[in-house]
VEXGUZA-786030 format. One record per residue: x, y, z of N, C-alpha, C in turn; residue in three letters. Coordinates in steps of 0.001 Angstrom, whole numbers, plus 500000, padded with zeros to 6 digits. Layout:
XYZXYZXYZALA;...
***
This chain:
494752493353513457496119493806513299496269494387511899UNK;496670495589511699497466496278510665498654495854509903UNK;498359495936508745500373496292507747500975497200508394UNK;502486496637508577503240497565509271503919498384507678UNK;504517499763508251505544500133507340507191499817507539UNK;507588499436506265508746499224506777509990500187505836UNK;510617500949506956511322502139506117513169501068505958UNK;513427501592504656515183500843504023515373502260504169UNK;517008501499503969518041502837504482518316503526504041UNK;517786503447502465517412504535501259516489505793501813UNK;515700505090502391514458506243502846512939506599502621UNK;513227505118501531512352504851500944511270503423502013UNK;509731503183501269509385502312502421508415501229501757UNK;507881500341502713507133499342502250506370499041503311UNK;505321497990502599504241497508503096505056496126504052UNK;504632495586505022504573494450505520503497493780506466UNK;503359492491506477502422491821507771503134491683508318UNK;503235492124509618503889491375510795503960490405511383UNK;502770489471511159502822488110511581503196487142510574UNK;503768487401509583504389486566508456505863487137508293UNK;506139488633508200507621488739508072507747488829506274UNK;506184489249505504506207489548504458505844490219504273UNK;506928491276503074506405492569502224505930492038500618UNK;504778493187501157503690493545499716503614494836499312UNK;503108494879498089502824496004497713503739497069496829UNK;503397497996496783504638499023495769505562499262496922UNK;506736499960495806508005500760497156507605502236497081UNK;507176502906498526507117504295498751508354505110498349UNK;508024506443498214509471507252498259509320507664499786UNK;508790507058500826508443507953501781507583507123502631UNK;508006507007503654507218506316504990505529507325505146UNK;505872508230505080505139509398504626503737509219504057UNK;504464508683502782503622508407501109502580507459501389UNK;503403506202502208503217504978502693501463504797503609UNK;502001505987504906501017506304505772499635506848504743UNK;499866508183503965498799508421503185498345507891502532UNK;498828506859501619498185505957501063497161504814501883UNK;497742504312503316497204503535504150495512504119504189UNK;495747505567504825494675506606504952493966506474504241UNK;493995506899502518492710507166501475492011505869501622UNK;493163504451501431492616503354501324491842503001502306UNK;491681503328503418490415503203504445490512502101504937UNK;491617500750504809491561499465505183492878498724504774UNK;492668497521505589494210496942505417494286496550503978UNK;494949496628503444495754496401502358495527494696501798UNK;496064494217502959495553492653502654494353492287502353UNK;493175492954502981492170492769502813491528492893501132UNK;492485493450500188492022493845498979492989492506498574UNK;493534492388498736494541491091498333493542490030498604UNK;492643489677499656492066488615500096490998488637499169UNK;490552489392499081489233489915497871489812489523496712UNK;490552489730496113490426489386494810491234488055494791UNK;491787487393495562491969485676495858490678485586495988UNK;490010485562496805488712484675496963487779485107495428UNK;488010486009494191487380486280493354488277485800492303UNK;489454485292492726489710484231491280490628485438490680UNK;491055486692490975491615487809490178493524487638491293UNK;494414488609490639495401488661490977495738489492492160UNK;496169489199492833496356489880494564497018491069494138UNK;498101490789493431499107491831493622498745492825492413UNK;497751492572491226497179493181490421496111494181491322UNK;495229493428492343494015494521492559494269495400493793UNK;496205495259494426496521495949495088496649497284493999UNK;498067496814492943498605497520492240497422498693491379UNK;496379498001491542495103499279490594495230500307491957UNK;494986499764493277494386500616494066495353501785494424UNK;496828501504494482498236502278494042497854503663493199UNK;497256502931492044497326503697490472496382504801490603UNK;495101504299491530494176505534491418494175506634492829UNK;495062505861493578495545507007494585496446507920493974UNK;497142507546493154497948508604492322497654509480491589UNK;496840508367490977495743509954489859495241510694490602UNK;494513510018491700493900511217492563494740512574493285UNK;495653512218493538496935513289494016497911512895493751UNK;498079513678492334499721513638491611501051514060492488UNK;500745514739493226502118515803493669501695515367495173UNK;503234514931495454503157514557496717503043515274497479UNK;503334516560497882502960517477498754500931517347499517UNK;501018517016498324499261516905497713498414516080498331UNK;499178514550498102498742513438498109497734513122499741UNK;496268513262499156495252512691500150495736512271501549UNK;496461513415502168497037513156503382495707513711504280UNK;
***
């Protein structure tokens, strides 16, 4: 099973598990953003969270790197590793 996206009424979106009813991760400008990011990352999301728990490092830190270098990689959202 996959992170779902979950779009607010802003328009903006987020990460969630569905079998917990918890959001992780950054806030998208874009359900959009959300999906492409899912894409580059090649894998569930949690799974990098589980990795760096089982390595003693911060979940929401070795999400938040993986955020940072999808960005560098495509600044401009039009752009972005869709």
């Amino acid at each position: 099973m996959s992170c779902e996206i979950i779009i607010a009424g802003d328009g903006r979106a987020i990460l969630a598990d569905p079998s917990t009813d918890w959001a992780f991760g950054p806030v998208f400008p874009s359900p959009e953003e959300a999906q492409a990011f899912l894409r580059w990352l090649g894998l569930d999301p949690r799974d990098i969270m589980l990795h760096a728990i089982l390595a003693g490092r911060d979940p929401d830190t070795a999400l938040e790197s993986a955020y940072r270098r999808w960005l560098a990689c495509c600044p401009e959202p039009e752009g972005r590793c869709v």
